[in-house]
N, C-alpha and C positions, 0 to 999 in steps of 0.2 A: 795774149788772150786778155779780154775787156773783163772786169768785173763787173757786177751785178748788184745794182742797189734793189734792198725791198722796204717797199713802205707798207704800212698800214695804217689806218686812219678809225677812229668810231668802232672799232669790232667789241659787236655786243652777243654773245651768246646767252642764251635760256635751254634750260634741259624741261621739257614737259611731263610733266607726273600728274596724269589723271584730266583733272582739268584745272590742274594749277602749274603754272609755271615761274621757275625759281631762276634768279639771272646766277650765271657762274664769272665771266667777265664782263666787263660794262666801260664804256667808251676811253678802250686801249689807243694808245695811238705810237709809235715809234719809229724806228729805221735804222737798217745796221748796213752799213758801206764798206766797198769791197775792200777788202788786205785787213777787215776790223775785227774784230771779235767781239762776241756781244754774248752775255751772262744773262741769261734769264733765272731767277733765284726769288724764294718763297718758300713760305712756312707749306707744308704737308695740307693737301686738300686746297692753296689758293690757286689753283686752273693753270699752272707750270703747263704741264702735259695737254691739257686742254686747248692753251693756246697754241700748242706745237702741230698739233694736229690744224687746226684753223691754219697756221701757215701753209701748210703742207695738203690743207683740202684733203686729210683722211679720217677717215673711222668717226666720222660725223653725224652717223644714223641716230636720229632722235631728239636731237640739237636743233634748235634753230638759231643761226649765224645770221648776222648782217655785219654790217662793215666795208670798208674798201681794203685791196689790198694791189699793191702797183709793185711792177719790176724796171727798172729804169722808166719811170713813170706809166707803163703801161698797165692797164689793169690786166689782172691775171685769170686764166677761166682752166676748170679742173684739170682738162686734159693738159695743157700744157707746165703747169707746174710738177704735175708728175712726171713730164718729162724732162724735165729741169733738174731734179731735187730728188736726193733721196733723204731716207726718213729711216732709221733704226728705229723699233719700239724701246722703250724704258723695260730692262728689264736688269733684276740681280743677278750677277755675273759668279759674286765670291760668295763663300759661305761666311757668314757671321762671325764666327770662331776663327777665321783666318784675319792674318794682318796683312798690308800692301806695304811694302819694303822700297825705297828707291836708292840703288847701291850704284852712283857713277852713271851713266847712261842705259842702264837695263834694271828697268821695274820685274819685280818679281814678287810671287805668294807665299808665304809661311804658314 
């Protein structure tokens, strides 16, 4: 099976509040190639989550997005990224007060 390059190019999002509009990201540009692994990492509030959703063409209501975004150079259009890709939302799994342990090849909670 082929892998799957994604680009992105320019991706500038604004969220509209009123009749003011505030930019969240502003001309991203990258690409993660296939067998790679790729870290998207930031302080709390810089658009992590936001751009993940822009990948993934979800929960975009209220946003305005521009940008390109290519799969092996193709540019990509909503339905079929969704069909491509899945997307977990960000959410807290453990409680606070628990520690994550790794003992030999099986993670576990305390």
């Amino acid at each position: 099976m082929e892998g799957v390059q994604i680009k992105w190019k320019n991706i500038h999002v604004e969220v509209k509040a009123g009749d003011k509009r505030a930019p969240i990201l502003q001309d991203i540009n990258g690409y993660a190639n296939p067998g790679s692994l790729l870290a998207i990492m930031g302080s709390s509030g810089a658009g992590k989550t936001t751009f993940m959703n822009v990948l993934a063409q979800r929960n975009l209501r209220g946003l305005d997005v521009s940008g390109q975004i290519t799969l092996n150079g193709v540019p990509i259009s909503v339905d079929n990224i969704k069909k491509l890709s899945g997307y977990i939302q960000q959410d807290d799994v453990f409680i606070a007060a628990m520690t994550v342990r790794v003992k030999g090849f099986c993670t576990y909670v305390v």
